[in-house]
ZAMARGU-4260 file (C-alpha; in steps of 0.2 Angstrom, whole numbers, plus 5000, padded with zeros to 4 digits):
<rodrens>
0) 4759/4771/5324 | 4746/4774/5310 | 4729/4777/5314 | 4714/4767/5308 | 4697/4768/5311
5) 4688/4759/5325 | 4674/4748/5319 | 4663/4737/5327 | 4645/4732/5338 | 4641/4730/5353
10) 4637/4739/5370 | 4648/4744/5385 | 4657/4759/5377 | 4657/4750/5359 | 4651/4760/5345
15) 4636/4757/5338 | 4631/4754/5320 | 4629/4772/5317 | 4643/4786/5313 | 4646/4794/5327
20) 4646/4817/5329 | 4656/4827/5337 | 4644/4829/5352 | 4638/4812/5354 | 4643/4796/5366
25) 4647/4785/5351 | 4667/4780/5345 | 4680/4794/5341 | 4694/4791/5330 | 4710/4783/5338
30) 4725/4797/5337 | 4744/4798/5340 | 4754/4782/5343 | 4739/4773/5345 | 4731/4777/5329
35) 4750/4774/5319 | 4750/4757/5329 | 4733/4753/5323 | 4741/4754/5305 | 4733/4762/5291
40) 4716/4758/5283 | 4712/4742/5274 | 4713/4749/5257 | 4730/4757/5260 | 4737/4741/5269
45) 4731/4730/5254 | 4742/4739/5241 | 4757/4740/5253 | 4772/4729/5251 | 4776/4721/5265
50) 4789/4723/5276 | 4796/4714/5293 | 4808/4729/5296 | 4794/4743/5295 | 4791/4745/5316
55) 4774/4756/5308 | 4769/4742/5297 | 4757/4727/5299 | 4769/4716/5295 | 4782/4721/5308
60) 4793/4707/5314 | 4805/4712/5329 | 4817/4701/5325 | 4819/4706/5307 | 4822/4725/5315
65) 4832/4721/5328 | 4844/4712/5315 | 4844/4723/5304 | 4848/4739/5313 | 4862/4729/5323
70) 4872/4726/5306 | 4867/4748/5299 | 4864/4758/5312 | 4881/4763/5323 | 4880/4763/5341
75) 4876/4782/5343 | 4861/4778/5331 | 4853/4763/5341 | 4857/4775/5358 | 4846/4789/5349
80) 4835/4773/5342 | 4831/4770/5360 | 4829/4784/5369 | 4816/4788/5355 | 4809/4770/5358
85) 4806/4776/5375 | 4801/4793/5373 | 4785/4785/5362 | 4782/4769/5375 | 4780/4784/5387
90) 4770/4792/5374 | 4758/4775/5371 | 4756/4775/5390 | 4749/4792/5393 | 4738/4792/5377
95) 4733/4772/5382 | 4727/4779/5397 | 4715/4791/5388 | 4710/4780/5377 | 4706/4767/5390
100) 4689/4775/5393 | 4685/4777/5373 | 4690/4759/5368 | 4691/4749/5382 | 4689/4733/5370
105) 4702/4738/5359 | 4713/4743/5373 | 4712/4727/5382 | 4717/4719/5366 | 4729/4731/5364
110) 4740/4727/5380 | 4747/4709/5376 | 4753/4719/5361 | 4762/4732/5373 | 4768/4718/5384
115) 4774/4708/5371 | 4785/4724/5361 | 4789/4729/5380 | 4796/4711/5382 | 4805/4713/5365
120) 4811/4733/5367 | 4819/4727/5382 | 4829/4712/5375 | 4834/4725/5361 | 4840/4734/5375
125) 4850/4720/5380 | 4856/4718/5363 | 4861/4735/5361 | 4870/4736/5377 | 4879/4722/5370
130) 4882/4729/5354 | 4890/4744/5361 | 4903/4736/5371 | 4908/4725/5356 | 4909/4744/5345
135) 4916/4750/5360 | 4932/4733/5360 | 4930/4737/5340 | 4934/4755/5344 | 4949/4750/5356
140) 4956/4739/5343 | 4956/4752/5328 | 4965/4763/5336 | 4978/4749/5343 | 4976/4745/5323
145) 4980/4764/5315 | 4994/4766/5329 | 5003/4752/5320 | 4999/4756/5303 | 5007/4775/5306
150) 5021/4764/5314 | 5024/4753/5298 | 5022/4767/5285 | 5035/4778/5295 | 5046/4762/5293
155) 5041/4761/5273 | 5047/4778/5271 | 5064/4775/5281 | 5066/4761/5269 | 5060/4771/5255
160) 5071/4784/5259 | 5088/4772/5259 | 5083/4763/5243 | 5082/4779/5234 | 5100/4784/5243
165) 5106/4767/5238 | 5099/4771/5219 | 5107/4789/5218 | 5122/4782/5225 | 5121/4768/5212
170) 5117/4780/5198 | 5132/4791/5202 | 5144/4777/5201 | 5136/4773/5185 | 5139/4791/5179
175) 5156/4790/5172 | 5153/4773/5160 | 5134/4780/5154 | 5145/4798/5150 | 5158/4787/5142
180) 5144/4776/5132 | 5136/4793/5127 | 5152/4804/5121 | 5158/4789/5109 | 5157/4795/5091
185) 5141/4792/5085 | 5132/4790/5101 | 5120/4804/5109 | 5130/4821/5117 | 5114/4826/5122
190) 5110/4812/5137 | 5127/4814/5142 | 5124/4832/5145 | 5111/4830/5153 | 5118/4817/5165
195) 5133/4826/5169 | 5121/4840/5173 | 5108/4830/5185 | 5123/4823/5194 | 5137/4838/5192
200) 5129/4848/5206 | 5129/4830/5219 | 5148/4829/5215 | 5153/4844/5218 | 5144/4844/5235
205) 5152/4828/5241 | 5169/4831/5232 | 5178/4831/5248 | 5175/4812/5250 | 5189/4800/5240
210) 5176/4792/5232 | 5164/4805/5224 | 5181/4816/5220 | 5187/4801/5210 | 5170/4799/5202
215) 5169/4819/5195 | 5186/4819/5190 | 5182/4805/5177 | 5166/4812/5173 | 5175/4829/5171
220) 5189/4819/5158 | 5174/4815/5148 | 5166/4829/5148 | 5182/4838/5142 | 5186/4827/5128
225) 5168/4829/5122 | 5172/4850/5122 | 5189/4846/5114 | 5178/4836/5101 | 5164/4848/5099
230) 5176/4865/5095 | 5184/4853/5083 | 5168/4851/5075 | 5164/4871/5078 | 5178/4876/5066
235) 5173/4865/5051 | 5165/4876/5038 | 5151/4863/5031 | 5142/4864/5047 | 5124/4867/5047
240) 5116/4884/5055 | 5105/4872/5067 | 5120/4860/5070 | 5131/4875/5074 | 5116/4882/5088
245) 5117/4864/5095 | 5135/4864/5097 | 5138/4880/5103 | 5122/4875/5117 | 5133/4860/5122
250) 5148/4869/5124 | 5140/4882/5135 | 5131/4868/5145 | 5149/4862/5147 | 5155/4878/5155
255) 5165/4885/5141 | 5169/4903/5141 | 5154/4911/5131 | 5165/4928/5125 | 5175/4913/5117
260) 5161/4905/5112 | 5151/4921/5106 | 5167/4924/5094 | 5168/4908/5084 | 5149/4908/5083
265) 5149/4924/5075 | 5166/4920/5065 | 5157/4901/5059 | 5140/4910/5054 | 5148/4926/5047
270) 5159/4915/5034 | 5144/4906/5031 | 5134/4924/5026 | 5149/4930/5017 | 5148/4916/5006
275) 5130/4919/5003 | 5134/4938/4997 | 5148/4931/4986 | 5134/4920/4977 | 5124/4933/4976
280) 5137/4946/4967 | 5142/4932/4956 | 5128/4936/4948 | 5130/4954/4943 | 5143/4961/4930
285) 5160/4969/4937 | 5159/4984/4941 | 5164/4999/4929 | 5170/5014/4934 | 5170/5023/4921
290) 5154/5019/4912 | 5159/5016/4896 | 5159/4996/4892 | 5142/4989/4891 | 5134/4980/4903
295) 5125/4964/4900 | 5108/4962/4903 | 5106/4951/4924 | 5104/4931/4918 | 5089/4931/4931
300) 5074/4944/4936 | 5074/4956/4950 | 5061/4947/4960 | 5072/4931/4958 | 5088/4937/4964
305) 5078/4946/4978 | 5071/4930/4981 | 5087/4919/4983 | 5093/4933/4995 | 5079/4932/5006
310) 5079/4915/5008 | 5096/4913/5010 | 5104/4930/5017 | 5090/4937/5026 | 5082/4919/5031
315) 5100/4912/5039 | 5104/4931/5047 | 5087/4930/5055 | 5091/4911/5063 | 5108/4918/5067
320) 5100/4931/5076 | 5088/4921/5085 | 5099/4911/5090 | 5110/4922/5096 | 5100/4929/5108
325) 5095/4913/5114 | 5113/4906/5117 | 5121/4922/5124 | 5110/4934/5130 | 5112/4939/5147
330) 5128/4929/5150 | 5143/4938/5157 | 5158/4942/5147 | 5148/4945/5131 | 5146/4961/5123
335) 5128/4968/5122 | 5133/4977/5104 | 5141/4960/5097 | 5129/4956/5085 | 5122/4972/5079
340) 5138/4978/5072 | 5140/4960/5066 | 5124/4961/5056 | 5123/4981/5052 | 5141/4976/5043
345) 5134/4959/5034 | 5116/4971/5027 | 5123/4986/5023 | 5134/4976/5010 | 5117/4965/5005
350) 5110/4982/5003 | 5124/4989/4991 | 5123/4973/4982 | 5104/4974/4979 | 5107/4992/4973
355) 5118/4987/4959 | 5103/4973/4955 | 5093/4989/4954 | 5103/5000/4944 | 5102/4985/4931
360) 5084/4989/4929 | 5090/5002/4913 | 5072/4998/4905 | 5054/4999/4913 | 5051/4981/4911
365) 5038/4974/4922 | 5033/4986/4935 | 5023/4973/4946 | 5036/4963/4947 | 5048/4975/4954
370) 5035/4980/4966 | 5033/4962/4970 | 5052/4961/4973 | 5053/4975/4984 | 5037/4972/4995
375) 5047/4955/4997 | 5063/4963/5000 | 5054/4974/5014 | 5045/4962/5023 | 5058/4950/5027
380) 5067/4967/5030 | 5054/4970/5043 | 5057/4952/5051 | 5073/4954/5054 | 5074/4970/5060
385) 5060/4962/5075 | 5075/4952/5080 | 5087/4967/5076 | 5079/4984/5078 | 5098/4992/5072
390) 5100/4982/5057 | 5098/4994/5043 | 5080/4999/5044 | 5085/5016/5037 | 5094/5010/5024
395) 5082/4998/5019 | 5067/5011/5018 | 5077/5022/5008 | 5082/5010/4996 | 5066/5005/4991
400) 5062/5026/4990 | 5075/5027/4979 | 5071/5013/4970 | 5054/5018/4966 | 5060/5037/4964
405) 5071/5029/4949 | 5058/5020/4941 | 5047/5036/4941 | 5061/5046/4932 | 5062/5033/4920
410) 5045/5034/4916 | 5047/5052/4914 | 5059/5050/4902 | 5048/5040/4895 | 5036/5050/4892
415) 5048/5063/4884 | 5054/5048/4871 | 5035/5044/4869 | 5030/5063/4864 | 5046/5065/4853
420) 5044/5048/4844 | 5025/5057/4841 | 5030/5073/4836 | 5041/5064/4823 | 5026/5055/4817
425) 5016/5072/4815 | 5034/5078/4804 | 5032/5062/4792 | 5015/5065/4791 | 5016/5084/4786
430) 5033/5081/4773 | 5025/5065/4767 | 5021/5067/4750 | 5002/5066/4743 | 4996/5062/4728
435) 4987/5077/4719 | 4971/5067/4721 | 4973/5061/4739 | 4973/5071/4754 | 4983/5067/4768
440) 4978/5069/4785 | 4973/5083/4793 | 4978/5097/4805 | 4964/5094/4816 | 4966/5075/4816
445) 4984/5075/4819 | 4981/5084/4833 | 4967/5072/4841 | 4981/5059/4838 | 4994/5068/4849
450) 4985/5072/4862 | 4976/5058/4863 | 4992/5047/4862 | 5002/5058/4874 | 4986/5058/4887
455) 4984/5039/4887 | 5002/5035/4890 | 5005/5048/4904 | 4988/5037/4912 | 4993/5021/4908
460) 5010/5028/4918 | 5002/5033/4933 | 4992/5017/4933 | 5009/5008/4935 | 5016/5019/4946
465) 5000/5016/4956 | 5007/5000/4959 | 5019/5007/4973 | 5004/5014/4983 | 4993/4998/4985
470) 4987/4991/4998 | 4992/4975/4998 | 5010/4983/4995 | 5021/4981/5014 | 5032/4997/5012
475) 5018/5007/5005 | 5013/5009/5024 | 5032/5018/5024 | 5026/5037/5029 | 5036/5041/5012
480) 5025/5034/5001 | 5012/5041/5010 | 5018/5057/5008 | 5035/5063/4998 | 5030/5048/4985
485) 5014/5056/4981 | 5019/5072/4980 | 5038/5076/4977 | 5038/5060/4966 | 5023/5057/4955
490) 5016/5074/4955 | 5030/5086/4953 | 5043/5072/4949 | 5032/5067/4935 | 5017/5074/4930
495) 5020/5090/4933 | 5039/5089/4927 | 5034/5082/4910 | 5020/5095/4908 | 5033/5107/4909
500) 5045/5099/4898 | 5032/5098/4886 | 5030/5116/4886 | 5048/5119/4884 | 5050/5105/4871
505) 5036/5115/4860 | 5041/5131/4865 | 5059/5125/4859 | 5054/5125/4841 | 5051/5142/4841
510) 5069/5147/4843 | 5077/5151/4828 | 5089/5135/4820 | 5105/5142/4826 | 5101/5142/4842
515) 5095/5125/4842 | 5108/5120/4831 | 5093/5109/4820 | 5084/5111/4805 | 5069/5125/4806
520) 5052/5115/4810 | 5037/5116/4798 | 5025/5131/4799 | 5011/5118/4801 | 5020/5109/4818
525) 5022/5126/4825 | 5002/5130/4824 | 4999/5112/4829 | 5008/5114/4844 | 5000/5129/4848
530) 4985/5124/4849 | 4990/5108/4860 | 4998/5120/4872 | 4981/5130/4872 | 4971/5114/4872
535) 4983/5110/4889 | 4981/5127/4896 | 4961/5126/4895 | 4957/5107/4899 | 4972/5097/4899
540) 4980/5101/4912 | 4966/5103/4926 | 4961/5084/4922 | 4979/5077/4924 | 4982/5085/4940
545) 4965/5080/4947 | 4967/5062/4941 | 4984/5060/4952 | 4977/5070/4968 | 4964/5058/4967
550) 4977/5041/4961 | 4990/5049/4975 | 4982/5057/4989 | 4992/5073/4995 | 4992/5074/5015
555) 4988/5091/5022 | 5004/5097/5029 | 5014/5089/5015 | 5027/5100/5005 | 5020/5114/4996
560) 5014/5107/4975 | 5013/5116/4959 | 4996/5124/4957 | 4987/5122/4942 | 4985/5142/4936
565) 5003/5142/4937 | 5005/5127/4923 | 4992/5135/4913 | 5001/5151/4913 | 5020/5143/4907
570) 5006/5132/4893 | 4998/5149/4888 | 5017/5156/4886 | 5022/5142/4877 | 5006/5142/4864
575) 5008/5163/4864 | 5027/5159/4857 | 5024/5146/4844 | 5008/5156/4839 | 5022/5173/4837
580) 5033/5161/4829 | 5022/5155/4817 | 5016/5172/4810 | 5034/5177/4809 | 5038/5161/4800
585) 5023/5163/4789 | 5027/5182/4786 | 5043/5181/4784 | 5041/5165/4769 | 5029/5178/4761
590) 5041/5192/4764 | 5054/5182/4754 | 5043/5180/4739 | 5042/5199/4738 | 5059/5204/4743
595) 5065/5192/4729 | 5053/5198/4716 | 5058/5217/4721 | 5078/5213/4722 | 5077/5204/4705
600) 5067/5216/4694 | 5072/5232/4684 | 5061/5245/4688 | 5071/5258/4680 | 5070/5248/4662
605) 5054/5239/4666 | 5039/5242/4650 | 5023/5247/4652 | 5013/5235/4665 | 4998/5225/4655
610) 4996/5213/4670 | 4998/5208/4689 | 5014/5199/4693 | 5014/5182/4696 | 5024/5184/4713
615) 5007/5194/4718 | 4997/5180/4714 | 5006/5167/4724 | 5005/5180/4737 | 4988/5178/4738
620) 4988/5159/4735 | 4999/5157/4748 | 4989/5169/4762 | 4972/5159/4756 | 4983/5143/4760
625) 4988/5149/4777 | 4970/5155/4782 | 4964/5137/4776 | 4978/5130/4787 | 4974/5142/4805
630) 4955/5139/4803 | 4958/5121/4806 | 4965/5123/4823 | 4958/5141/4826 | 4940/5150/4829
635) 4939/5164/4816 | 4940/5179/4828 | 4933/5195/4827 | 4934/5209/4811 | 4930/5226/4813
640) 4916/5233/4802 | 4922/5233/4783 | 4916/5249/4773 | 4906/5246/4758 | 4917/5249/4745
645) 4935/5240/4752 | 4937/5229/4734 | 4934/5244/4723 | 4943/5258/4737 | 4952/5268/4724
650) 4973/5268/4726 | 4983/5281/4726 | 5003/5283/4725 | 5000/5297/4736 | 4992/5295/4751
655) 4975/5286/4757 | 4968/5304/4759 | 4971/5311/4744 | 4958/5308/4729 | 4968/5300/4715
660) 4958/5310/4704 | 4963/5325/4712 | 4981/5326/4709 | 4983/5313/4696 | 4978/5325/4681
665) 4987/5339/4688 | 5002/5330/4691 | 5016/5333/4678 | 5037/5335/4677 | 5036/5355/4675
670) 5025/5358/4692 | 5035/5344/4702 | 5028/5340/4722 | 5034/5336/4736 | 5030/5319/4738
675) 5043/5317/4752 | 5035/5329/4762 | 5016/5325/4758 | 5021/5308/4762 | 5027/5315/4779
680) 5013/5326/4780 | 5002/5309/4778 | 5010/5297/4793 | 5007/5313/4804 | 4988/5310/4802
685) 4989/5289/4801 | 4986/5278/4813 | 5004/5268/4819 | 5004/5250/4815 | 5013/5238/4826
690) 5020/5224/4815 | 5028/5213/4828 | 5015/5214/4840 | 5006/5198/4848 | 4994/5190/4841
695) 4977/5184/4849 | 4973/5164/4847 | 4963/5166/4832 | 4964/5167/4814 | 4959/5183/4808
700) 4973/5189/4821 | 4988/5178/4812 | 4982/5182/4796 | 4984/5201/4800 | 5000/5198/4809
705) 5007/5188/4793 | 5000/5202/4780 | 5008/5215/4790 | 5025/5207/4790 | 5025/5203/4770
710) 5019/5221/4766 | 5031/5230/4777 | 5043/5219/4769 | 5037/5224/4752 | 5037/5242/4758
715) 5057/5245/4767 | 5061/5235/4747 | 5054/5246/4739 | 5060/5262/4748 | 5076/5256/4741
720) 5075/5254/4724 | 5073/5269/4711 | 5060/5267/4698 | 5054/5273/4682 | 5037/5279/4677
725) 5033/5261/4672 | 5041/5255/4687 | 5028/5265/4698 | 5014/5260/4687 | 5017/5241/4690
730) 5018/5245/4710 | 5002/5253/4707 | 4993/5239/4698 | 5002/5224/4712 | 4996/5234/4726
735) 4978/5237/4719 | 4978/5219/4717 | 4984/5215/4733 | 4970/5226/4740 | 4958/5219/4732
740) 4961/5201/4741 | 4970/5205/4756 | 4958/5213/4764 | 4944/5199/4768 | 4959/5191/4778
745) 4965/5206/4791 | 4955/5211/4806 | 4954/5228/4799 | 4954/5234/4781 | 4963/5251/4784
750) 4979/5241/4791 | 4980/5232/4772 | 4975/5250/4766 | 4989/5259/4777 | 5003/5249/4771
755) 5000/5248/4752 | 4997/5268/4755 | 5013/5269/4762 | 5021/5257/4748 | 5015/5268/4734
760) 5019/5283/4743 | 5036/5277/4744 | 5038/5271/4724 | 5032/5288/4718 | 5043/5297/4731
765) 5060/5283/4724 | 5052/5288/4705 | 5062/5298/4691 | 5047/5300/4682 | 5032/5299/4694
770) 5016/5297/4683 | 5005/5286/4689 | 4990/5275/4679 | 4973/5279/4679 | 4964/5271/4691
775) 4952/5263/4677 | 4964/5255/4668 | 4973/5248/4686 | 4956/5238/4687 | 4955/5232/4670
780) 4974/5225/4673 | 4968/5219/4689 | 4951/5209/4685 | 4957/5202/4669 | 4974/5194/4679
</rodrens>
């Protein structure tokens, strides 16, 4: 009940007009149910929306209630209801009676109210009472209800159960006509298969009655003259791989015997490969075994031929492969090595066929293009060998090695034409001939031109050889071209192999012509390669090797390399032969001038000398030539300290420690000397000069090398000729003049000084009539030729 305020005038225990306190005799506040049954305050009960069903409310209408909890509430509800109607009447009474005394007045009013909800609870009672037992018959009857719907649904089942019986028996008389309706040509196998599996299973289980006996032996005629007409279509060559994986699939759905069937597949599919390979080798030239006829160039590209044997060899093995396995693996009676030595036979001939493609790749061609055919080639390699691990992957791995191993030797020897075909330029370019007014190119640029040359190509090589390495590249994950390629293969296979042929090759013109069996090479390629040996030996060679460690990374326990020091040394040996070579060359073209001019001349009958000999002076045009020649391509080197007085040291036919004053006046027939022995007497006290020592790499060291050689030739032709007194004077005047402009090119003076000693010495000693010229008049000859 809500609780209102009691308001009102009067006497006799009505509140007055004032607000009552705690401690006086005026009103208290109605509370509990009776307060909830007075409803709440004016205010509240304005804005409220009435409501008949609200039992609170002041708008309460019993009959409203009772109605509508009869048709929500079920009968345990209104029980509850109740006992909780009862539980507050009980409540009302005993706070009635303690209000009776506060509110008399309002109690009295109060009571025709009780009576009149008492009157009304108890025909809700009633009502209730009524309600339950009607729930109660409602109760009795859904069961009776549910009992008969079980009943009629375990009947629907039964007949449920005999229509789907009649229907399976239905469909299996059926089976035989829809398998003959399904196996005519043209129509769809697949169903039939199908049906004669769903029902195969039934029949066999009932085939002890007459009439499902009769039925699977006419579906198992059908079935067999669908077999006899699919291995009919099994042996016809123009079938498809998929259509051959579908009829092999019915077959075996038909029972057949899979080793049987696991044969023809193979046999169909294998003739279908081999003609695939025979397509393919159409296309490459006959075989020769003995070398000689020339082969045509292929009619297509690497990467083309590789192409249509992927697609077609590689692509159909991989399906026969897969579906191999999907029709006969696990299947008793079949082999478990079948297809592996099937396929290992089939790609090791793909592979042989694809090696003679290869071997057709005479030139360098396009390198990206055979790396393109071989990373293709690899990869579809790698997809097959997923479905066959034993298919060949050695084989295949090595011959895209071997193929990138030949492309590499190749290149080397393409390197090696390259630097011949520049070395012959460098020829033409020193023979051509030059115009007296025009120079032609030289020493030093010729040289910038090789190397320069030579150096870019052998980058631009390992640029394309790089190629094989990259990353986008499947085999270059292979661990040999991670490791062998780089090392065995590019750097000593190639770079280091063609350094060393190029030291070989320059070293090679410094044999002598019959053991090369070639014309001599000119004096001028000899120093030019030389220096470029030197050049390689001090820079070159340091670079290249750095360049491919860095373009093909070594691994650290890979197969021991070439160190550097070592190539520098063979390049060193190479430039210290040439450089020998040269001077010998050089000396020995010098030493022909003066053997020739010694061999020719009668010094017996000679006259009296009045000048130098020519042969003298191209002597000393030809040293000043070569010094011009070495200090284009060599520092100048290092001379020891020349005495003051070298172009005016005074020569004697004696020996260089003997005054020609001296013995000169006092020399005449009737108080003859020794000269023999004073000449002996002399190279006791001489310092020994090695002519065919080895010389240092610059030009003072050559230039002494080469005067050595000519004036030890003019010296043992002189020793065997026997001259006259004029004969010994004309030895006297060319060897002063060949001291006065030999010197300034030797490293040391008394070496130019020694020698014409010794040649003198050796023409007074060969003389009839040794008087030799006075010294003035030796120089007057000398500065006026």
């Amino acid at each position: 009940m809500a609780e209102v305020e009691a308001v009102g005038t009067g006497t006799g225990g009505s509140p007055g007009t004032g607000t009552a306190t705690g401690t006086g005799t005026g009103w208290r506040r109605p509370h509990g149910p009776l307060q909830r049954y007075y409803g709440p305050p004016a205010a509240e009960a304005a804005e409220a929306v009435p409501d008949p069903a609200d039992i609170n409310g002041p708008h309460f209408d019993p009959e409203v209630f009772l109605t509508k909890v009869r048709s929500e509430c079920p009968l345990g509800q209104l029980l509850a209801r109740e006992a909780a109607l009862g539980r507050e009447i009980r409540a009302l009474d005993s706070d009635m009676q303690t209000l009776l005394y506060e509110n008399y007045n309002k109690f009295i009013s109060a009571t025709d109210t009780i009576r009149k909800m008492k009157v009304d609870f108890r025909h809700m009672e009633a009502e209730m009472d009524d309600l339950a037992a009607n729930m109660a018959a409602i109760s009795t009857s859904s069961a009776r209800v549910s009992a008969a719907l079980q009943d009629r649904h375990r009947r629907s089942a039964q007949l449920a159960g005999v229509q789907a019986l009649l229907r399976k028996l239905q469909s299996l008389v059926e089976v035989p006509g829809r398998l003959r309706r399904w196996t005519a040509p043209g129509a769809d196998p697949v169903r039939a298969l199908h049906c004669y599996a769903r029902a195969r299973a039934v029949l066999r289980h009932y085939r002890h009655l007459p009439s499902f006996r009769a039925i699977e032996d006419e579906s198992h005629a059908i079935m067999a003259d669908l077999a006899q007409r699919l291995r009919a279509r099994l042996r016809d060559d123009t079938l498809e791989p998929k259509e051959l994986t579908e009829c092999v699939e019915m077959l075996l759905q038909l029972e057949e015997p899979p080793e049987e069937l696991c044969e023809e597949f193979l046999s169909h599919a294998g003739a279908r490969l081999e003609t695939e390979l025979a397509a393919l080798e159409a296309e490459l030239p006959p075989a020769d075994p003995s070398g000689t006829a020339a082969t045509p160039p292929p009619a297509s590209d690497i990467l083309d031929f590789v192409d249509r044997g992927s697609s077609a060899f590689v692509g159909n093995l991989c399906l026969l492969a897969a579906s191999y396995r999907s029709l006969f693996e696990g299947r008793p009676g079949v082999g478990d090595g079948c297809l592996e030595a099937f396929a290992a036979t089939l790609t090791t001939r793909y592979f042989e066929l694809l090696e003679r493609r290869l071997a057709l790749e005479r030139g360098l061609g396009d390198t990206s293009l055979l790396v393109r055919a071989l990373d293709r080639f690899h990869r579809r390699l790698r997809a097959l060998l997923e479905l066959l691990p034993a298919a060949g992957a050695e084989a295949g791995a090595a011959l895209v090695a071997r193929a990138a191993r030949e492309r590499v030797a190749r290149y080397l020897r393409a390197l090696q034409t390259f630097f011949l075909g520049c070395l012959g330029d460098v020829r033409q370019a020193l023979a051509a001939p030059r115009p007296p007014s025009k120079e032609g190119p030289g020493l030093p640029d010729l040289l910038a031109t090789l190397a320069s040359s030579v150096l870019g190509q052998l980058k631009a090589v390992l640029a394309y050889v790089q190629l094989f390495t990259a990353k986008d590249v499947a085999f270059a994950s292979l661990p040999y071209f991670k490791g062998e390629f780089c090392v065995e293969a590019v750097r000593e296979g190639l770079v280091v192999a063609f350094v060393r042929w190029l030291c070989r090759t320059a070293q090679g013109f410094a044999d002598s012509p019959a053991e090369r069996g070639a014309p001599a090479a000119p004096p001028a390629l000899l120093l030019l390669l030389a220096r470029l040996c030197l050049d390689y030996e001090a820079t070159t060679i340091s670079y290249i090797l750095t360049l491919t460690d860095e373009q093909f990374p070594p691994e650290d326990t890979g197969p021991v390399v070439t160190p550097g020091p070592a190539l520098c040394a063979e390049a060193r040996g190479a430039a210290q032969r040439l450089l020998d070579h040269y001077v010998q060359v050089q000396g020995a073209a010098v030493a022909q001038m003066l053997r020739k001019s010694v061999e020719t001349r009668d010094w017996l009958g000679t006259v009296e000398p009045r000048n130098v000999r020519a042969v003298m002076k191209r002597v000393v045009e030809d040293i000043t030539a070569i010094d011009v020649q070495v200090g284009q391509l060599f520092e100048e080197g290092v001379r020891r300290a020349q005495s003051s007085d070298s172009s005016r040291r005074a020569f004697s036919v004696y020996s260089s420690s003997r005054a020609p004053g001296r013995y000169a006046p006092s020399y005449t027939p009737s108080a003859p000397m020794d000269t023999h022995l004073l000449s002996n007497i002399q190279k006791l006290f001489s310092e020994r000069i090695d002519i065919f020592s080895p010389v240092e790499f610059n030009k003072v060291s050559v230039l002494t090398g080469i005067i050595k050689i000519s004036l030890k030739t003019l010296l043992e032709c002189v020793r065997l000729r026997t001259l006259g007194r004029f004969g010994l004077q004309q030895v006297q005047v060319d060897g002063y003049y060949l001291q006065l402009y030999l010197w300034r090119f030797a490293a040391d003076e008394r070496v130019v000084q020694g020698l014409l000693d010794e040649v003198a010495a050796s023409a007074a000693h060969r003389c009839l009539d040794p008087v030799p010229m006075e010294h003035s008049v030796v120089e007057l000859i000398c500065e006026r030729g």
